[in-house]
C-alpha positions as CSV (number, residue, x, y, z in Angstrom):
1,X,38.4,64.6,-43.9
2,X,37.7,61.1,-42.1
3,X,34.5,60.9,-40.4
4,X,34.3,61.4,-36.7
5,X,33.8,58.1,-34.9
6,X,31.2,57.7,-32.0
7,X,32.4,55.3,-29.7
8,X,29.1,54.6,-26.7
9,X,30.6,53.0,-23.9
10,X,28.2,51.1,-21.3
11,X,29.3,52.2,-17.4
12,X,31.1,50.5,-15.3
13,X,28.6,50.3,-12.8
14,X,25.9,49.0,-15.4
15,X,28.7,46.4,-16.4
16,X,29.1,45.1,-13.0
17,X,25.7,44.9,-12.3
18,X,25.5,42.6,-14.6
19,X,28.6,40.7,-13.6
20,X,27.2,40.3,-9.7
21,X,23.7,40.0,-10.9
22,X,22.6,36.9,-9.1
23,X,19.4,35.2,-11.1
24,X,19.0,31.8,-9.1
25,X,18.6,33.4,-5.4
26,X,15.8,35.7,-6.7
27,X,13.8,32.7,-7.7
28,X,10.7,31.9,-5.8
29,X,11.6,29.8,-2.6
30,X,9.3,27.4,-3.5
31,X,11.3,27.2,-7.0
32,X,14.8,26.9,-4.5
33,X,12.9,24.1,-2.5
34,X,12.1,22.4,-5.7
35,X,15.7,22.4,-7.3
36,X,17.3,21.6,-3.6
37,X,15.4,18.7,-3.2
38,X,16.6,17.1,-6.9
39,X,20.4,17.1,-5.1
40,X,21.7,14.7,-2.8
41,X,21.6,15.8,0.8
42,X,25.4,16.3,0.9
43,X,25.4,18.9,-1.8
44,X,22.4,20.7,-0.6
45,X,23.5,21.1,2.5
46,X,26.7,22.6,0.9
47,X,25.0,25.9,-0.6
48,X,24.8,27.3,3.3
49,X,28.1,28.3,2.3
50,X,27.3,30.2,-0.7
51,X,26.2,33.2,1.5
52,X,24.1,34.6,4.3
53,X,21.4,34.5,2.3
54,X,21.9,30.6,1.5
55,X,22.8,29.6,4.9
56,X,19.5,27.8,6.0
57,X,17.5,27.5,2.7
58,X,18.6,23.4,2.8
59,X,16.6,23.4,5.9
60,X,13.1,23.6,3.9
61,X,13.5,21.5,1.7
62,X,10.5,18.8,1.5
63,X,12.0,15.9,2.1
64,X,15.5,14.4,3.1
65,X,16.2,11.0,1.9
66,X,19.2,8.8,3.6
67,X,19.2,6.2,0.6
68,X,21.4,3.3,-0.2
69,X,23.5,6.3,-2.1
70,X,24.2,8.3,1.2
71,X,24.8,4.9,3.1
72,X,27.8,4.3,1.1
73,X,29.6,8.0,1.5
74,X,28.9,6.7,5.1
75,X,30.6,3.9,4.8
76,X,33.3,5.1,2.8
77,X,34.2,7.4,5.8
78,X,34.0,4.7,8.2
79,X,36.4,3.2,6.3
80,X,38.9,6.3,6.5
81,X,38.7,6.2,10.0
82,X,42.0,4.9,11.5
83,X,40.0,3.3,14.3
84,X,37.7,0.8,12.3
85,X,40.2,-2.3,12.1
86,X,38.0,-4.9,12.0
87,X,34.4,-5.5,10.7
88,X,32.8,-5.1,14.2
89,X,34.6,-1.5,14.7
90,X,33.7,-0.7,11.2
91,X,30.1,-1.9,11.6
92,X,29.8,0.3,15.1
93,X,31.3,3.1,13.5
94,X,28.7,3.3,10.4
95,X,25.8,2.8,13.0
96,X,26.8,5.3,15.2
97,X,27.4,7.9,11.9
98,X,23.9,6.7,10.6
99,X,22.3,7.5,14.3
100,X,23.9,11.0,15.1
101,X,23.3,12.6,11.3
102,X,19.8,11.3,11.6
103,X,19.1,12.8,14.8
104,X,21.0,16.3,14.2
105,X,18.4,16.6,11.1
106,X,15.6,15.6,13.1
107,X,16.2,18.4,15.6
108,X,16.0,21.2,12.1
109,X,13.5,19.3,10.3
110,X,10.4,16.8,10.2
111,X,10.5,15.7,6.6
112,X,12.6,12.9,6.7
113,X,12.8,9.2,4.5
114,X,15.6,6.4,6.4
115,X,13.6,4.0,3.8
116,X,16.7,1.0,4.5
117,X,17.5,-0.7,7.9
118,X,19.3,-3.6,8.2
119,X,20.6,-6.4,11.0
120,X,24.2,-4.9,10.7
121,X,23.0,-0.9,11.1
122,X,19.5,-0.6,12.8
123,X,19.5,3.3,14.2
124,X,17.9,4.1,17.3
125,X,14.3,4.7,16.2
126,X,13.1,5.1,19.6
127,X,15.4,8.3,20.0
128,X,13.3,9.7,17.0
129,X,9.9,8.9,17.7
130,X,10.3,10.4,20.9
131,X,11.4,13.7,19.3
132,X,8.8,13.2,16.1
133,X,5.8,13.2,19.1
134,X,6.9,16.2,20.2
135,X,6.8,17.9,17.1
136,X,3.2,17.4,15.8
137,X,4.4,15.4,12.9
138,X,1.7,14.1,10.6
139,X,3.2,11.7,8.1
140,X,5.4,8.9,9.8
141,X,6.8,5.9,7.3
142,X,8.9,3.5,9.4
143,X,10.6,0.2,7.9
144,X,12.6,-2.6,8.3
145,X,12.7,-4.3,5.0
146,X,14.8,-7.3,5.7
147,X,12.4,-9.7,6.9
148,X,15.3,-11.5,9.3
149,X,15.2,-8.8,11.7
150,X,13.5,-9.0,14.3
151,X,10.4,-7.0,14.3
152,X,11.0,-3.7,16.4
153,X,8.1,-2.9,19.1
154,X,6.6,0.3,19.4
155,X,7.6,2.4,22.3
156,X,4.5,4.1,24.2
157,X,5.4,7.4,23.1
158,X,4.8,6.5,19.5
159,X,1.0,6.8,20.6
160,X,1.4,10.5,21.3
161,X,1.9,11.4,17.8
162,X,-1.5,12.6,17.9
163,X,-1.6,14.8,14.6
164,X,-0.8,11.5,12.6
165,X,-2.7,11.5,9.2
166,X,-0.6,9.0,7.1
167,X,1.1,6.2,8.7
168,X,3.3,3.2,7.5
169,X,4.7,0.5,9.2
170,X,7.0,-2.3,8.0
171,X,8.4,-5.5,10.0
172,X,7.1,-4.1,13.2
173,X,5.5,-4.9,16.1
174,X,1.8,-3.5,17.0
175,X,1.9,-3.2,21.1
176,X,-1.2,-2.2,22.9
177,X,-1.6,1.3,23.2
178,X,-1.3,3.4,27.1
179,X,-4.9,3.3,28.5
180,X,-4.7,7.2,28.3
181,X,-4.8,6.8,24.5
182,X,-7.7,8.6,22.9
183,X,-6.9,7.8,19.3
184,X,-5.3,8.8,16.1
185,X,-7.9,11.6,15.0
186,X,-6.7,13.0,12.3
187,X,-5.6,9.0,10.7
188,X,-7.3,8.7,7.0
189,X,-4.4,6.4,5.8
190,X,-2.6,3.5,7.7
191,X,-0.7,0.4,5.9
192,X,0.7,-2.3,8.1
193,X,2.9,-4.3,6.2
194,X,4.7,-7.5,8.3
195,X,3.3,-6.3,11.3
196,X,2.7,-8.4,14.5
197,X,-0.9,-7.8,15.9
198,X,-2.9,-8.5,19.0
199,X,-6.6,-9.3,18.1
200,X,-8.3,-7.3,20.7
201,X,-5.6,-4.2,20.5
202,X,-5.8,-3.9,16.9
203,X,-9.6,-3.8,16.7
204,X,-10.1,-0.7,19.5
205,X,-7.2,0.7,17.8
206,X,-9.3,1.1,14.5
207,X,-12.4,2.0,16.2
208,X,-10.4,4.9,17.7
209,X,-9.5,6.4,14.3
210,X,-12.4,7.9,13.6
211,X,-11.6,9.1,10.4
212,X,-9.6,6.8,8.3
213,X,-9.9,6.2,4.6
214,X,-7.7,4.0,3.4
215,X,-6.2,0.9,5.3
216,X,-3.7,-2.1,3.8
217,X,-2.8,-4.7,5.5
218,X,-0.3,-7.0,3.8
219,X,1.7,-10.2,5.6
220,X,0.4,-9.3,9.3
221,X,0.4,-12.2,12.1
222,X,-1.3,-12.1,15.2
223,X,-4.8,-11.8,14.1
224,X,-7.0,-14.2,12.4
225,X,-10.5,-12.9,12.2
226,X,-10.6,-9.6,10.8
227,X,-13.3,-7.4,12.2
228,X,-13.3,-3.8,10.2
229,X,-14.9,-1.3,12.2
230,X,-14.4,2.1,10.4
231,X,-17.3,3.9,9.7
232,X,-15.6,5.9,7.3
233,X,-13.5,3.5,5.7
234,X,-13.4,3.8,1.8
235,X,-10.5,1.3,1.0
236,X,-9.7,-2.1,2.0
237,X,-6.8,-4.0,1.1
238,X,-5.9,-7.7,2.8
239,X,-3.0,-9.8,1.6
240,X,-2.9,-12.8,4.0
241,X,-0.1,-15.5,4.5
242,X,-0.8,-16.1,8.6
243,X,-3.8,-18.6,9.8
244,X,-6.7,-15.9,8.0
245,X,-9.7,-17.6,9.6
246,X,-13.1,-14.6,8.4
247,X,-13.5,-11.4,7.8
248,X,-16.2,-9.1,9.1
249,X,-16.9,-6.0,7.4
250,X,-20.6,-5.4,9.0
251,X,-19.0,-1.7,10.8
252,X,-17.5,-0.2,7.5
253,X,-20.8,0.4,5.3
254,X,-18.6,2.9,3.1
255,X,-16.5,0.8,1.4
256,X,-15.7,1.0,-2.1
257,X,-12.6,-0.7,-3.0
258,X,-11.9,-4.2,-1.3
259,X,-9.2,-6.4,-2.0
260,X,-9.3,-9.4,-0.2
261,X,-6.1,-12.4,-0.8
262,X,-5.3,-15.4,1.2
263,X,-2.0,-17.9,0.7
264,X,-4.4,-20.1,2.2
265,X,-7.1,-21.8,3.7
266,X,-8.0,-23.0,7.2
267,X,-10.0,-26.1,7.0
268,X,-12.4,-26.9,9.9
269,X,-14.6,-23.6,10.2
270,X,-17.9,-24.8,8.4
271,X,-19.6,-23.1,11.4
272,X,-18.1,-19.8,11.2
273,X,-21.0,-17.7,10.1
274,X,-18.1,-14.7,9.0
275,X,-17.3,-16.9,6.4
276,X,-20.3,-16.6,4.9
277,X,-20.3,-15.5,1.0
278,X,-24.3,-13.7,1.7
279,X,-23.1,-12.0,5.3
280,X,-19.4,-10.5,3.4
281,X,-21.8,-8.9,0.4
282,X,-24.0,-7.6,2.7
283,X,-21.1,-5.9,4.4
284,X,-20.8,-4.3,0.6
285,X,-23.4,-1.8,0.0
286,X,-21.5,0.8,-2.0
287,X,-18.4,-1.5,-3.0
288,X,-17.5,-0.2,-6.6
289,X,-14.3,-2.3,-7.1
290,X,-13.9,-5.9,-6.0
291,X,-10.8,-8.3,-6.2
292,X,-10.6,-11.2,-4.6
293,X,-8.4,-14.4,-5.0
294,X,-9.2,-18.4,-5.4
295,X,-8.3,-18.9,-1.9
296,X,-10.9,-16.5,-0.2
297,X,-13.3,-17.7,-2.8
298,X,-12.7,-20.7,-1.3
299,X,-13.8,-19.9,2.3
300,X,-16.8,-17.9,1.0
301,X,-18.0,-21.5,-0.1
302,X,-17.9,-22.7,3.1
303,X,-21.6,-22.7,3.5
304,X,-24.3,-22.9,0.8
305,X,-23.7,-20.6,-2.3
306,X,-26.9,-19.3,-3.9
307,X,-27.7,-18.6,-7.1
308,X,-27.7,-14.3,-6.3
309,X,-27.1,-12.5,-3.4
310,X,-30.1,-10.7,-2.7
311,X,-29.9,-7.5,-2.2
312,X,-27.6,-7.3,-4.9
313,X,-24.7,-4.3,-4.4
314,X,-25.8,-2.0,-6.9
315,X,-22.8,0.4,-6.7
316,X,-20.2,-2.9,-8.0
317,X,-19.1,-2.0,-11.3
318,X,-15.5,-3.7,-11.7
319,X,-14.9,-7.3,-10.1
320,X,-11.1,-9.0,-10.4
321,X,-10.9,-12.8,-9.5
322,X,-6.8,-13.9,-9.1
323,X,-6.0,-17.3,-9.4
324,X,-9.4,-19.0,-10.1
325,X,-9.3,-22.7,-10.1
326,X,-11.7,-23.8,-13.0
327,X,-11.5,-27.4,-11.7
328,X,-12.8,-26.2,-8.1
329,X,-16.8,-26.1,-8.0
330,X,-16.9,-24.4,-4.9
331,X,-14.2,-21.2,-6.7
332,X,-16.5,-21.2,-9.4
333,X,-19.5,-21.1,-7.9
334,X,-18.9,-17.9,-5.5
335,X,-17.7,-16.5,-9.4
336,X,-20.9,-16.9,-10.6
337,X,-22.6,-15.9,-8.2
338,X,-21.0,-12.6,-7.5
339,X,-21.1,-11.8,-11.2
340,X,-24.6,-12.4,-11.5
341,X,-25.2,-10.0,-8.4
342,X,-24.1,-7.3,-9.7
343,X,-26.7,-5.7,-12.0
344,X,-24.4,-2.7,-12.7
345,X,-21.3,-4.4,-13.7
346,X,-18.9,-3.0,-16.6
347,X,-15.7,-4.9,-16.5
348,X,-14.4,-8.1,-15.7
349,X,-10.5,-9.4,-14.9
350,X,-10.1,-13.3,-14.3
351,X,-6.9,-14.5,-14.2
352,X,-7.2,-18.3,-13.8
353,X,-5.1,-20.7,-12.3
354,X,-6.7,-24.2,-13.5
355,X,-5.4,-27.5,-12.1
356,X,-7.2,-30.7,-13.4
357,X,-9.7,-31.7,-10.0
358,X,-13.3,-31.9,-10.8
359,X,-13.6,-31.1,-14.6
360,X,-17.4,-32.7,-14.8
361,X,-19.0,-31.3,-11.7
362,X,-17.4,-27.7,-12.9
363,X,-18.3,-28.0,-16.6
364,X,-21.8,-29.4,-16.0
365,X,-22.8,-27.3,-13.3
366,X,-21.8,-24.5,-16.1
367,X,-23.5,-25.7,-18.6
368,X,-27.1,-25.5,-16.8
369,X,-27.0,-21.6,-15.9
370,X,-29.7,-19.8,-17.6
371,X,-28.0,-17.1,-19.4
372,X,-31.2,-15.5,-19.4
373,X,-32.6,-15.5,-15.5
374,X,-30.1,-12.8,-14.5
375,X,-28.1,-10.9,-17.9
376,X,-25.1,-9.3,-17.0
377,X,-26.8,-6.1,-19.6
378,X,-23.7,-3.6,-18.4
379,X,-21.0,-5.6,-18.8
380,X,-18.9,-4.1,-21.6
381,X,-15.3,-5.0,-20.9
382,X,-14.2,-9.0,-20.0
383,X,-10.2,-9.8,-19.3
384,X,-9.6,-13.6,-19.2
385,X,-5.7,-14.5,-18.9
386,X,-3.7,-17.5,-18.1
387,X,-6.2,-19.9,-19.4
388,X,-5.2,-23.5,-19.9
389,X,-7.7,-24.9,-22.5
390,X,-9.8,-26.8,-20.1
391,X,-13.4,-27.4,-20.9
392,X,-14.9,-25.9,-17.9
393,X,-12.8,-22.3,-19.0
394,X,-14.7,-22.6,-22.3
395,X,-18.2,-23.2,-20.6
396,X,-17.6,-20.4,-18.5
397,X,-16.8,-18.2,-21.2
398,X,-19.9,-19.0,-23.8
399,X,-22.1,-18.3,-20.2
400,X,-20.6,-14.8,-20.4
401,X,-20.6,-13.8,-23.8
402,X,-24.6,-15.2,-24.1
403,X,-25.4,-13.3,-20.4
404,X,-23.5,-9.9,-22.0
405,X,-26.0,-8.9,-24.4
406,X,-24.3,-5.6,-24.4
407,X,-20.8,-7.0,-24.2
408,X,-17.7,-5.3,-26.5
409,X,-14.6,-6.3,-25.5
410,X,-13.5,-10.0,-25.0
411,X,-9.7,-10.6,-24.5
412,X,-8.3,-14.2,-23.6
413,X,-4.9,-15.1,-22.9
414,X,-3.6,-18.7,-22.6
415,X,-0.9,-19.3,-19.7
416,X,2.3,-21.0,-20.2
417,X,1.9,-24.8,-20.5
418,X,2.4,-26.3,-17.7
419,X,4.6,-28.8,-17.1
């Protein structure tokens, strides 16, 4: 007799339970944010369709980015558009697109990147910084990264984005602010790159952020003498290429990281006591990180350099020196004497940019430092790069090595020869 067979079958309802089952809506919404924000804005904004359930989860996502990717959809539509017959049309078309999508998706969310405006397409900013200041935004990045446009001036409303804590502006131009304007309050971090300043604006502008942190300015025009007045300003970044006359940094006593770089120097302000190498460390007392270029050091030589600046900044533990002329006695000078300043030094990053100019005043006045008066007894870790075999280099690096008694690391690169 066979033996009876047990056949188990699972029910239908289990089976289709399993069928309809549905793992990737019952993830965490943060998870769905995460995984929504990875896809291009054209397929996220797709899943609305998937179901009720899916029909606004696009609209958290963290951040929407109109890249050079969505620009071309954009203008592949434009170009199916019957209408666009010649560039002009074409052009209108693509900036009119650009302008309403932008705008619809302001008006269901604040976390928005338009990081590439051009002459041919430049959307109506305005439009959106009069609905961002109505919305209590507080992280604003605005830019216009070709440089032949003309710089865009901010509307008055742009000062009512009072929540503001990070802000960054590109190719603009920095208007007064309303006299009703009580200040950004919440501001820790502000670059300014390209923008256009007035001297007197920009200043009360900074005095009315009473809270900022961090502040870069890199290729601004309009100011030349650079009063910082940010009580709690921790980081300082200047890159100039306009008329950069002094710097005054008397107001910001909590500064820790300054970078200071100049395309060059105005001759003629031997009298300018701002330029003055003893007045800018004073300005220094808890500056950990220092890097400054040959230019600057240049216009901290304007008056006398001393042997030390007394009273030496204690809290400086890293200094970075960027295109140090060798040949230039007054370059090297400020070198020396900043290094010799700082009791508490560790590490040290020269990158040197020698051209032949003075070789005996440089390598003599090398030559007579005590290594001895004031030891560099911290300083562990010495970068040299782009050297070009010139004496004065050498003397300035047997000072070092017999000033660093506790010195471990030496590294020297030699440059390209030049030609």
């Amino acid at each position: 007799m066979p033996p009876k067979c047990i056949k188990i079958n699972q029910s239908d309802t289990s089976q289709e339970s399993i069928a309809d089952e549905d793992i990737i809506s019952d993830l965490p919404r943060n998870v769905l944010d995460c995984i929504l924000g990875k896809m291009r804005i054209r397929e996220a904004v797709r899943t609305s369709v998937l179901s009720e359930k899916w029909r606004f989860y696009y609209l958290t996502i963290p951040e929407w980015i109109f890249d050079d990717k969505f620009c071309k959809q954009l203008q592949k539509f434009a170009l199916s558009q019957n209408k666009c017959r010649i560039l002009s049309e074409y052009e209108l078309e693509i900036k009119y697109q650009f302008d309403e999508i932008v705008t619809r998706s302001l008006l269901l969310h604040l976390g928005l990147c338009v990081p590439n405006f051009n002459s041919t397409r430049v959307p109506n900013v305005n439009k959106w910084i009069l609905y961002l200041s109505r919305k209590n935004i507080k992280k604003l990045t605005l830019e216009y990264k070709n440089k032949d446009t003309i710089r865009h001036k901010l509307p008055p409303f742009f000062f009512s984005c009072l929540d503001l804590t990070y802000l960054k502006l590109h190719n603009f131009s920095f208007s007064p602010p309303p006299p009703v304007f009580k200040g950004f309050l919440y501001l820790d971090q502000l670059v300014l790159l390209g923008v256009h300043l007035v001297s007197n604006c920009f200043e009360s502008f900074l005095s009315s952020c009473p809270v900022l942190q961090s502040l870069v300015l890199c290729g601004c025009s309009g100011v030349h003498h650079f009063s910082i007045d940010s009580s709690k300003l921790q980081r300082l970044c200047i890159k100039a290429d306009d008329d950069f006359e002094s710097i005054s940094l008397e107001n910001a006593p909590n500064l820790t990281k300054v970078s200071v770089t100049l395309d060059k120097v105005v001759i003629g302000l031997e009298s300018n006591p701002d330029s003055d190498l003893v007045k800018f460390v004073d300005g220094l007392p808890r500056v950990e990180i220092l890097r400054l270029n040959g230019k600057f050091l240049q216009l901290l030589a304007k008056t006398p350099v001393p042997p030390i600046v007394s009273p030496s900044p204690d809290s400086l533990k890293i200094i970075e020196f960027k295109g140090a002329n060798f040949m230039n006695f007054d370059e090297i000078s400020v070198v020396v004497c900043l290094i010799r300043s700082a009791p508490n030094l560790q590490e040290l990053h020269i990158e040197a940019s020698t051209v032949e100019l003075n070789q005996e005043q440089v390598s003599g006045y090398l030559k007579l430092l005590d290594c001895t008066t004031f030891p560099l007894s911290k300083l562990h870790l010495v970068k040299f790069t782009n050297i070009s075999s010139f004496v004065p280099e050498f003397e300035f690096i047997h000072f070092l090595v017999f000033s660093s008694p506790s010195l471990a690391t030496l590294r020297i690169e030699r440059g390209a020869p030049k030609s």
